[in-house]
C-alpha positions in Angstrom: -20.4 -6.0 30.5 -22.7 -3.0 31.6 -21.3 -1.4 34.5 -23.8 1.6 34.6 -20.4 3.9 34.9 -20.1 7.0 32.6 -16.7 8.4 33.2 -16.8 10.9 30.4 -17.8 14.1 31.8 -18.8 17.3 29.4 -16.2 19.9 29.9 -19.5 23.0 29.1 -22.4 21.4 31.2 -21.2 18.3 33.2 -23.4 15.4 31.2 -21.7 12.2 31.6 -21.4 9.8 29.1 -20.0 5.7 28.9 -18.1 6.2 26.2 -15.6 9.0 24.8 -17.4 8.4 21.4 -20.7 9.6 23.1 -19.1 12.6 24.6 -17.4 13.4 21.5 -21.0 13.7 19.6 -22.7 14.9 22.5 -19.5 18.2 22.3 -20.9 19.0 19.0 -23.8 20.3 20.7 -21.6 23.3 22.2 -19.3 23.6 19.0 -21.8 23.2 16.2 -19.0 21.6 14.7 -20.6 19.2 11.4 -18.2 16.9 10.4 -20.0 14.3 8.5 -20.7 15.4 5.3 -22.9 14.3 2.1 -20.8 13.2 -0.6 -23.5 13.8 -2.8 -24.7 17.3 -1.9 -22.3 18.7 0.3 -25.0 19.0 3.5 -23.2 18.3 6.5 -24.5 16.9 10.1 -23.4 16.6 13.8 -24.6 12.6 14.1 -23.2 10.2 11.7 -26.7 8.1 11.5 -28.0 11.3 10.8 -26.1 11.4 7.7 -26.9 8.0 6.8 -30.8 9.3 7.1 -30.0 11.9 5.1 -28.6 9.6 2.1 -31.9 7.9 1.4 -33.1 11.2 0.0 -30.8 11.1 -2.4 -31.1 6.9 -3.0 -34.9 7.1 -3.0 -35.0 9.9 -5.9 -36.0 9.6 -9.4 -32.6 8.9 -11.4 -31.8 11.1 -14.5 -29.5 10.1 -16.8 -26.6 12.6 -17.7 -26.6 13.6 -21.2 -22.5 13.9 -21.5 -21.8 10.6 -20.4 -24.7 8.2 -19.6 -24.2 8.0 -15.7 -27.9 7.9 -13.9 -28.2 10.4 -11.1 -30.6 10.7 -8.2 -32.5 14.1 -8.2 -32.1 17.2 -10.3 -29.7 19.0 -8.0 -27.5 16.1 -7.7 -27.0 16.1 -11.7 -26.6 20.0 -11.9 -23.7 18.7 -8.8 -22.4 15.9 -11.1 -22.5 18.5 -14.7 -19.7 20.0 -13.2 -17.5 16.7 -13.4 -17.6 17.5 -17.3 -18.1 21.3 -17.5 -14.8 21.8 -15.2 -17.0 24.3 -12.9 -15.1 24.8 -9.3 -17.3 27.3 -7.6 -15.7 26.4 -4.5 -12.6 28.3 -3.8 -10.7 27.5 -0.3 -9.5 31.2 1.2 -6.3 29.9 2.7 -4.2 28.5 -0.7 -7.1 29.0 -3.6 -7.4 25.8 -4.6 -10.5 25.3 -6.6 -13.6 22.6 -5.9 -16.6 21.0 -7.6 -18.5 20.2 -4.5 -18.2 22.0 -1.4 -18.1 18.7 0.6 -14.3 18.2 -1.1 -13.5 21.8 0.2 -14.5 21.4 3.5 -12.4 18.1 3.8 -9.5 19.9 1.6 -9.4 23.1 4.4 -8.4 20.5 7.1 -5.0 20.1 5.6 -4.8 23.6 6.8 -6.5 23.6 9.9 -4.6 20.5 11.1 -8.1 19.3 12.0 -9.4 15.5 12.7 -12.7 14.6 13.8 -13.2 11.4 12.8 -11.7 9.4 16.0 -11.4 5.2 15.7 -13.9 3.8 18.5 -10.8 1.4 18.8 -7.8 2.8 19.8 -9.0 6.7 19.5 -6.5 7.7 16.5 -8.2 10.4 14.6 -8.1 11.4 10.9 -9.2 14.2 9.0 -11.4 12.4 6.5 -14.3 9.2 7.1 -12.5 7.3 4.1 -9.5 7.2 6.1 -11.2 6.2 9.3 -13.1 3.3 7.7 -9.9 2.1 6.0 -8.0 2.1 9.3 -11.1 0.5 11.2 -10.2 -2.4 9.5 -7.2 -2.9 10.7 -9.2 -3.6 13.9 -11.8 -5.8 12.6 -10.1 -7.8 9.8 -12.6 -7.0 7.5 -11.3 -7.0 3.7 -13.8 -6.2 1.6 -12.2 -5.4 -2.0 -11.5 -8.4 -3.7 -9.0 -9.1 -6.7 -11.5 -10.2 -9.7 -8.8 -11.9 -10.9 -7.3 -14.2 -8.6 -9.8 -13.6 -5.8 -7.0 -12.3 -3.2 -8.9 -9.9 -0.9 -7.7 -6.4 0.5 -9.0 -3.9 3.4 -8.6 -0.6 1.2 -9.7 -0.2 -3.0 -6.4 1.3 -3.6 -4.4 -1.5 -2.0 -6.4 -3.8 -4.7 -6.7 -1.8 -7.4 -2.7 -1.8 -6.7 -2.2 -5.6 -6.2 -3.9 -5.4 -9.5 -1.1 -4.3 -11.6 0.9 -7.9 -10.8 -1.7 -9.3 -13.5 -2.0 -6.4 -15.8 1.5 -5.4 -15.7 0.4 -1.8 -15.5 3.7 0.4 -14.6 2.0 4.2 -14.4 4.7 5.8 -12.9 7.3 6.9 -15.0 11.1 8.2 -13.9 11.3 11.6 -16.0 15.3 11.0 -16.1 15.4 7.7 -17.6 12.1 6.5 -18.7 11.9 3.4 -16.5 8.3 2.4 -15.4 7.4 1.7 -12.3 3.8 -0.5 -10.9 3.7 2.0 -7.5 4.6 5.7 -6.8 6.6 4.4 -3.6 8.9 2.5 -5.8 9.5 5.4 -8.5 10.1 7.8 -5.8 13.0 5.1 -4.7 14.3 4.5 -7.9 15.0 8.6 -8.3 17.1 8.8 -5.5 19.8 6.4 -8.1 19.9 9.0 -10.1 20.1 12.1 -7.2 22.9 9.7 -5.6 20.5 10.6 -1.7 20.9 8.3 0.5 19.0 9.7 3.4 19.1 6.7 6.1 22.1 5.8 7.7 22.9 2.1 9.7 23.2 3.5 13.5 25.6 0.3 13.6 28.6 0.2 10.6 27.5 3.7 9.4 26.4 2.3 5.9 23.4 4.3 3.9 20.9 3.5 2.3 18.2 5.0 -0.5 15.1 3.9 1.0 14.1 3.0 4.6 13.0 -0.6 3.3 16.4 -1.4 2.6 17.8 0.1 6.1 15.4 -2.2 7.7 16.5 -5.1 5.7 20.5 -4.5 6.2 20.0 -3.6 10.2 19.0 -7.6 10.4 22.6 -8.7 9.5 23.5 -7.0 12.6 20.7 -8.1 14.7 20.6 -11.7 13.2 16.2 -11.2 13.0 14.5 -13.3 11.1 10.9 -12.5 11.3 9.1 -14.2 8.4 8.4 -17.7 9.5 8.0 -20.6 7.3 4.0 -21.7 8.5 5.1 -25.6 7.4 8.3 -26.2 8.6 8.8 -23.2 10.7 12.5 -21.8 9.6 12.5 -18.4 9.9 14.3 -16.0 7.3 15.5 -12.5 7.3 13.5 -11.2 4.2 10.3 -11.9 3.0 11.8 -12.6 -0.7 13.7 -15.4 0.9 10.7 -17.0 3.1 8.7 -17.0 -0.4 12.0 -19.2 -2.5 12.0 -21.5 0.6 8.0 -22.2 0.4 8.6 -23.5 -3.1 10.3 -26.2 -1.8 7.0 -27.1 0.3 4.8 -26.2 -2.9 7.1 -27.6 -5.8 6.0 -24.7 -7.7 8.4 -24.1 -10.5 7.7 -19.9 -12.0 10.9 -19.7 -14.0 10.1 -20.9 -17.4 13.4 -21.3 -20.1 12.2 -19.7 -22.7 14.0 -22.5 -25.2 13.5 -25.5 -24.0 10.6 -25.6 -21.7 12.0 -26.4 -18.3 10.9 -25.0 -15.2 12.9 -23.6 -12.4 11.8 -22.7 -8.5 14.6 -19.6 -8.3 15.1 -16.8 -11.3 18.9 -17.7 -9.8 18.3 -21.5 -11.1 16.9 -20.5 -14.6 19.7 -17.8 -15.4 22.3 -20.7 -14.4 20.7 -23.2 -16.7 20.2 -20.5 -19.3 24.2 -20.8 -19.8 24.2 -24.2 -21.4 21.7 -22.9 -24.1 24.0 -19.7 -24.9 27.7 -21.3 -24.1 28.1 -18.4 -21.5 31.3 -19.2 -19.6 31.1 -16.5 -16.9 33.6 -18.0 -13.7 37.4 -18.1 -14.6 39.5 -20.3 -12.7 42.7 -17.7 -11.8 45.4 -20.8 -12.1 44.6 -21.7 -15.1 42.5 -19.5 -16.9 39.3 -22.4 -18.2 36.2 -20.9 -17.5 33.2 -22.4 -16.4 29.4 -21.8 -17.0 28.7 -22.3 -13.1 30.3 -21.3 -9.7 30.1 -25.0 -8.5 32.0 -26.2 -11.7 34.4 -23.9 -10.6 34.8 -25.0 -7.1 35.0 -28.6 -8.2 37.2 -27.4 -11.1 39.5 -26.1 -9.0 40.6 -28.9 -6.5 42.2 -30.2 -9.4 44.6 -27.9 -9.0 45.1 -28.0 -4.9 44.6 -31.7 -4.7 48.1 -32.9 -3.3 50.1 -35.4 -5.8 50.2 -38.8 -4.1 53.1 -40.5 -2.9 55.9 -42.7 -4.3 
């Protein structure tokens, strides 16, 4: 609805606007600040459709091809830009840490990790961020929209590196390596969990029994044994579990869907749990002892049902 009101008054001359979005651009008037930049050249503008004007000149140029690796580029100065990629030029030098750039576009979005600065605000809910990726990605959140799609499986994500992540399930890419003990990992998060087994930190603590954890994820997952929450919610039946890894071995029972192959004979299994079990009768394994008498068994149950034989009362004479 168009009420004609436009609370949002300019501090420096008093124009009103109808949305903080509209004041915001209309500030840059009095601050000169630019914060829309051209990836391609570096040129950077007030107005964000001002930017996108701006692009064409570089979409509607004559594309040369790049003698080093074959890439076609729009305009001369764009390729002299994109030369550097190869040559290792970084004319570009940021005057707080001296970090070195290709473009200046990348040092004027590196210098607002010092500046603290963020001037890219979500229409939404007015977070801010210091760079128009991150904005875009977050956006999403808002609208839903998941435009990077798995070419494999066709599963579809809101950010390129959340696919390009998914990914590695299929590939079975593991680029992050532990420098201790060689173990691959598929995610930085995960490696940078799997070090702190081998520093012995364990940083977050259960505000209820006091027990500690290495990663956060795992905090979160214990504190439900106290609370008794079972958030992830079976969307068939409805019965709720603590852990997502649980919710997933229940929907097999919906699905039928068997992933745990035995590697000798074939058969297929809904839980790893079910297929290391069976695994036993292939290899003889014997792994639960009974304590009265010593037989051992291949499976807890057998156990349990071994065992009554020994507390099952004599009957009378």
């Amino acid at each position: 609805m168009h009420t004609g009101q436009k609370p949002f008054v300019c501090e420096t001359c008093g124009k009103a606007f109808a949305s903080r979005s509209n004041l915001r651009s209309h500030e840059r008037v009095h601050t000169g600040e630019k914060p829309f930049i051209c990836e391609t050249c570096g040129k950077a503008f007030a107005v964000k459709s001002n930017l996108r004007s701006h692009e064409r000149v570089h979409t509607l140029q004559e594309k040369i091809v790049c003698e080093t690796c074959g890439k076609a580029i729009a305009g001369k100065h764009n390729l002299r830009l994109h030369e550097k990629v190869h040559t290792g030029e970084k004319p570009f030098v940021c005057e707080t840490c001296g970090k070195a750039f290709s473009l200046r576009a990348n040092l004027i979005r590196h210098e607002r990790v010092h500046t603290g600065e963020k001037p890219f605000v979500c229409e939404f809910c007015g977070k801010a961020f210091a760079g128009q990726s991150h904005l875009r990605a977050h956006e999403r959140m808002h609208t839903g929209e998941k435009p990077f799609e798995c070419q494999i499986c066709g599963k579809a994500f809101s950010t390129r590196r959340d696919v390009i992540r998914h990914q590695r399930v299929h590939t079975g890419e593991k680029p992050f390596v532990c420098e201790t003990c060689g173990k691959a990992f598929s995610q930085r998060s995960i490696l940078k969990g799997h070090i702190k087994v081998h520093t012995g930190e364990k940083p977050f603590v259960c505000e209820t029994c006091g027990k500690v954890f290495s990663a956060r994820s795992n905090l979160c997952k214990h504190e439900r044994v106290h609370t008794g929450e079972k958030p992830f919610v079976c969307e068939r039946c409805g019965k709720a579990f603590s852990t997502p890894a649980n919710l997933r071995k229940h929907e097999r029972v919906h699905t039928g869907e068997k992933p745990f192959v035995c590697e000798t004979c074939g058969r297929a299994f809904s839980t790893r749990d079910i297929l290391c079990q069976h695994g036993r009768v292939h290899t003889g394994e014997k792994l639960f002892v009974c304590a009265t008498c010593g037989k051992a068994l291949s499976t807890r149950n057998s156990l349990i049902r071994h065992e009554r034989v020994h507390t099952r009362k004599s009957p009378c004479l």
